[in-house]
N, C-alpha and C positions, 0 to 999 in steps of 0.2 A: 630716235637718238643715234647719231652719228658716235661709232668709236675707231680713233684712229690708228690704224696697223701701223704704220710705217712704211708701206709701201707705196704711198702716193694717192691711196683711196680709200675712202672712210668705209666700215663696213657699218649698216645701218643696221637698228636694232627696235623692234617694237614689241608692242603688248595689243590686246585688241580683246574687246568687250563680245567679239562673235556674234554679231548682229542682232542682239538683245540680253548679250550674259548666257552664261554656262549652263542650262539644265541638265543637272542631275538629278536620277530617282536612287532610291536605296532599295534597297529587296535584300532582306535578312530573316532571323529568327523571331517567334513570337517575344523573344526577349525586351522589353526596355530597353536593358545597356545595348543592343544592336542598333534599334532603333537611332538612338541617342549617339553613339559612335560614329554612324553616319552622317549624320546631319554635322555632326562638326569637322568630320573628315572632309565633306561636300563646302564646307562656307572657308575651311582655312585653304581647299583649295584654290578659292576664286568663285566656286559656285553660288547659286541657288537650289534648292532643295526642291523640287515639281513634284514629287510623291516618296509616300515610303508605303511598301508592300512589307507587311509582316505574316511569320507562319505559312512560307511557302506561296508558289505560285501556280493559278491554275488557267483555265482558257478566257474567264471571266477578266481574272485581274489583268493577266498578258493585254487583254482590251484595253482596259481600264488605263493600264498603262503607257498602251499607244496615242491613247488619246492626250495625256498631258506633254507628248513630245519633248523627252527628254534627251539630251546631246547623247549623255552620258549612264548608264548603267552601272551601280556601285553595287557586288554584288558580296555580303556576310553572311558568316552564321559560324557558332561554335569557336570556342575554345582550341587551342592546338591540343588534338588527341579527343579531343571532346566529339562531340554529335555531329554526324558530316550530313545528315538524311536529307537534312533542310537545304542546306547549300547545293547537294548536288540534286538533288529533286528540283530545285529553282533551273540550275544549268541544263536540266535535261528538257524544260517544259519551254526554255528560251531558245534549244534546237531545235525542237519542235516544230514551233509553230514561228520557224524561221527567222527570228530578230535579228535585225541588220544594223540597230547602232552598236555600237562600241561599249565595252561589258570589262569592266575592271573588276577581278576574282579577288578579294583581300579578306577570304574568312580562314577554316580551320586550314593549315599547312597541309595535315596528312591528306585531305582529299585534293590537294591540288592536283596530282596529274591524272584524279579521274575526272574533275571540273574540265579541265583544259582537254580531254579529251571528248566530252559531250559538248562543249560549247566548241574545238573546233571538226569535230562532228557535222555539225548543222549549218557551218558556216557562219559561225557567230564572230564576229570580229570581237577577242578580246587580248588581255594582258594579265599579267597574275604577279600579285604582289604580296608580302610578305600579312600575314594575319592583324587586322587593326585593333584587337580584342586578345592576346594569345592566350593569358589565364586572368582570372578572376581580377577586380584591380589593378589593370597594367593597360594603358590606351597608347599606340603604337600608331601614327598616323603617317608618320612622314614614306613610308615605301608606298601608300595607295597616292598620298597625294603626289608623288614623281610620277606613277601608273596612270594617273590621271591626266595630268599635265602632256603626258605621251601621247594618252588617245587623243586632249583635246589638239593640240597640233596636229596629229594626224590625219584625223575624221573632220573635228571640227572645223578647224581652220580650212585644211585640204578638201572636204566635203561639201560645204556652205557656198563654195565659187562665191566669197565676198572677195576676191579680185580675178581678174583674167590674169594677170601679172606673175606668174613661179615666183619672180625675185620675193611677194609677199610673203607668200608662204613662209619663203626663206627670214625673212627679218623677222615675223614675230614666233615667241619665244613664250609666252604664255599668255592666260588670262590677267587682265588689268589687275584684279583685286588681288589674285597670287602673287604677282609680282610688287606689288604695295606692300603686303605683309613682308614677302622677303626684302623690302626697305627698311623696314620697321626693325628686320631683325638686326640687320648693318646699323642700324642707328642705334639701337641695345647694345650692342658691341662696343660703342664709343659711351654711352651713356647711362648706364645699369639698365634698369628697369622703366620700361616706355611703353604708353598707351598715345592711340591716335581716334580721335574723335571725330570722321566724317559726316560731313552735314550735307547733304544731296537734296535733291526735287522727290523722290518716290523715296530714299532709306536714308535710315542712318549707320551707318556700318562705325562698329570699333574694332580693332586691332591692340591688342595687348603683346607684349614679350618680357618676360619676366624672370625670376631665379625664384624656383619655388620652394619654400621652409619645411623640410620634411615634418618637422614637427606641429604640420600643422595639416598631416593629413586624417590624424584620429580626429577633427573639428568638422570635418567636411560631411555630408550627407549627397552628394550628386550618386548618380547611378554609376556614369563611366569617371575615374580619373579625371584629375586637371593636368592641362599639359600647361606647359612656358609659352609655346607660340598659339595663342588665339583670334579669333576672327568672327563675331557675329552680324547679322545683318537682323535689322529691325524695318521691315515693311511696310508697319503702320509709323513709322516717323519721319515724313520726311517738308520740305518746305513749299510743295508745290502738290504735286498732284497726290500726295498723302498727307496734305497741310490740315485737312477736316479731322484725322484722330488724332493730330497731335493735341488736338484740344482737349479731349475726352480723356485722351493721356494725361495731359495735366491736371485736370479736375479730379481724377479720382487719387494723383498722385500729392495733391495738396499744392501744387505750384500755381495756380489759376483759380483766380478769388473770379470774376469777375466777366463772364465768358462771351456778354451778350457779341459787342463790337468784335473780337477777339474771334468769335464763327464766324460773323459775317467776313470775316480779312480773309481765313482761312479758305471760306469756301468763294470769294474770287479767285482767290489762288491756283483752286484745286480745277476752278472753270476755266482759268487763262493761266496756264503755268509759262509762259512766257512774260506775265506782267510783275512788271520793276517798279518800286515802290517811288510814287509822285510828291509825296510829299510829309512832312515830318512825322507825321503818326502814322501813316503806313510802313515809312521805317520805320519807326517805333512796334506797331505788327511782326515784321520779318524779325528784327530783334527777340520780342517773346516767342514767336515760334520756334527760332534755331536753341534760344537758351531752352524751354522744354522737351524740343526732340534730342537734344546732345546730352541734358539731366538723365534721362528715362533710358534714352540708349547706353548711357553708361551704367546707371546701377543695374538695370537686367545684364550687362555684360559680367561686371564683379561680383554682384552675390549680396547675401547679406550674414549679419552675424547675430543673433539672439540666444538670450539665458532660457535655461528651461528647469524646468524640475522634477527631479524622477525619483525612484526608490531611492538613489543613490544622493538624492540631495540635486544640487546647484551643479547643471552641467551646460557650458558653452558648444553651440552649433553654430556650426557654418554651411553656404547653401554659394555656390558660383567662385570665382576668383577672388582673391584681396589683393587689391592693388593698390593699400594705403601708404605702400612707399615707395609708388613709382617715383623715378628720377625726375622725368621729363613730361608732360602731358602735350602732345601735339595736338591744334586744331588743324580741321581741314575742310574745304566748301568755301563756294561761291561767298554766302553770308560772311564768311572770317575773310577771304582775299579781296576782296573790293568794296569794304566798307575800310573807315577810319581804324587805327589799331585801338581805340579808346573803345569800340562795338567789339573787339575782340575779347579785352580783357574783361570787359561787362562779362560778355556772354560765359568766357571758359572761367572766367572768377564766381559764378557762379553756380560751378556743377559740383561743388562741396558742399552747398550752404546745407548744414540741416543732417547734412549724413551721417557725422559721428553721431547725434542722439538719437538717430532711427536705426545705426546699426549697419549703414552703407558701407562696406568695401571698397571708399572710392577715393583715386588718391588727395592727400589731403595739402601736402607741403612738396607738391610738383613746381619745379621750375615750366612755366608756360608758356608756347610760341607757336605759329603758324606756320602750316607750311604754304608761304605768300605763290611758289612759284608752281608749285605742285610738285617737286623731285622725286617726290618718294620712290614715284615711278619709276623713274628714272635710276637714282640707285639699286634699286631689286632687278634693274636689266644689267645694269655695268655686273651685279657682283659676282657671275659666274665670270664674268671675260676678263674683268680688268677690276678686283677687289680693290687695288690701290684708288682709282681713278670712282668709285663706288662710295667708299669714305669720304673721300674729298669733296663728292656732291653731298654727302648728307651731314656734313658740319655746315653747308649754308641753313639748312631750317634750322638748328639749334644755335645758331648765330642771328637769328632775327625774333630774338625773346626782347 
């Protein structure tokens, strides 16, 4: 994306997927909420998730770890003030035994400048970012995903020699999917509450941003917090070479009566993911596959809601996101941009159907559009440089409802 200074030459501006997407591992506490703090740290920042190391590291796992070749190192543990053993017992056994990627410190505050002195002790290329956990109930994400975004530029992009070119280096600015989310969030700005529903060959990724009802956080039962800006990725959904469990997804999710034909599409699919649908019932195929991976990826993104009963009588639970009033529902994928807009509104018309009586989280009285051009992109790059110029690209997708 070309933005123009006014000096007679555009400065260019890109995003870049890093020659297969962002691996990041987590290394935290034997905790859950660490666990779990991670992985959503890691997906809102454009990542994927290659391992989580819990309860410290030793010679064994440091292996274990090399071998998933992760870009990126997210390293947690503890509360600010709380237990540091684990964090810096993790940073010392990463000098050790010399780890040379890039190690982003975002656990207990107080150990930070002994972290930072055992990891740059050993030579550890890292960064240290504000605690994604600091007490109990409070998920803090946005200081690791900046810390992250830093090394992937740095390391990643600068490491990977995916160009000969500096000026590269120069124009890109983050990971694809981080820079989508930060679209999403520009288009929440203009439009309240906004989910986007990616339909891909291998995932389905959603992005949410929302204004969340405090009164609605004694309903929740998750380990960590809900934040407003989110991001999942679902790996078994996708329309090509994850096209085989989106069936298995549907069958068990009650969306797929009928499975025989429906595997057989699938798994051409998933053997030639280059192959485009010949003729009306193989459209008809790519149609039920995106409508069950964009269902399945959106309620596992939202949550669900069910009555329960305890000593205390009739008590409502919630479990993920409610996003029953988002504003706007974007589609996005090959499947919604070059079919008919009549395959669009099939498909996103029916990621409601059924929700309110099982309890879905999902929005229900969304204004709904595609994004035909892909901009999203495109705006999450303008809106550090040129907010004004950021907006004005992201009122085209909610202009083609």
């Amino acid at each position: 994306m070309a933005v123009d200074r006014g000096v007679g030459r555009a400065e260019v501006l890109a995003c870049s997927s890093a020659g297969g997407g962002l691996r990041i591992a987590v290394v935290g506490n034997e905790e859950l909420v660490t666990a779990e703090a991670g992985r959503r740290v890691a997906l809102s920042s454009g990542g994927r998730v290659v391992a989580v190391v819990s309860g410290g590291l030793t010679a064994g796992s440091v292996k274990a770890l090399r071998a998933e070749k992760p870009d990126v190192v997210l390293l947690l543990g503890g509360t600010d003030g709380g237990n540091s053993a684990v964090l810096t017992g993790a940073a010392g056994v990463l000098a050790k035994y010399k780890w040379r990627k890039p190690v982003v410190a975002a656990g207990n505050i107080e150990a930070r400048d002994e972290v930072a002195g055992l990891l740059d002790g050993g030579g550890v290329p890292s960064v240290l970012a504000d605690n994604v956990v600091p007490e109990i109930g409070v998920f803090a994400p946005d200081s690791a995903r900046a810390a992250i975004r830093e090394m992937f530029l740095a390391h990643v992009i600068g490491g990977k020699n995916l160009s000969k070119d500096p000026a590269f280096a120069r124009m890109v600015r983050a990971a694809t999917p981080d820079v989508v989310l930060r679209g999403v969030e520009v288009l929440a700005g203009l439009h309240g509450d906004v989910a986007v529903v990616d339909i891909g060959g291998a995932t389905t990724d959603v992005h949410s941003v929302i204004e969340l009802d405090p009164e609605d956080a004694n309903l929740g039962r998750e380990v960590v917090a809900t934040h407003p800006v989110t991001r999942t990725v679902e790996g078994d959904l996708g329309m090509r070479w994850s096209a085989v469990p989106v069936v298995a997804a549907g069958v068990e999710a009650g969306l797929v009566d009928e499975v025989t034909e429906l595997s057989a599409a699938a798994r051409r699919r998933h053997d030639d993911p280059a192959y485009l649908p010949d003729s009306t019932a193989e459209a008809s195929y790519d149609e039920q596959l995106a409508t069950v991976a964009a269902t399945v990826a959106l309620r596992r993104h939202a949550g669900r809601q069910r009555v329960v009963f305890g000593p205390g009588g009739r008590v409502i639970e919630r479990s993920g996101k409610d996003l029953r009033e988002v504003d706007l529902l974007v589609g996005s994928g090959g499947v919604l941009r070059h079919n008919g807009p009549e395959v669009a509104e099939r498909i996103l018309g029916a990621l409601g159907a059924g929700a309110q009586e099982e309890g879905w989280l999902v929005p229900t009285t969304a204004r709904v559009c595609v994004d035909k051009d892909y901009v999203l992109a495109g705006v999450g790059l303008l809106a550090e440089v040129d907010p004004v110029a950021a907006e004005g690209l992201a009122r085209r997708v909610s202009a083609e409802s």
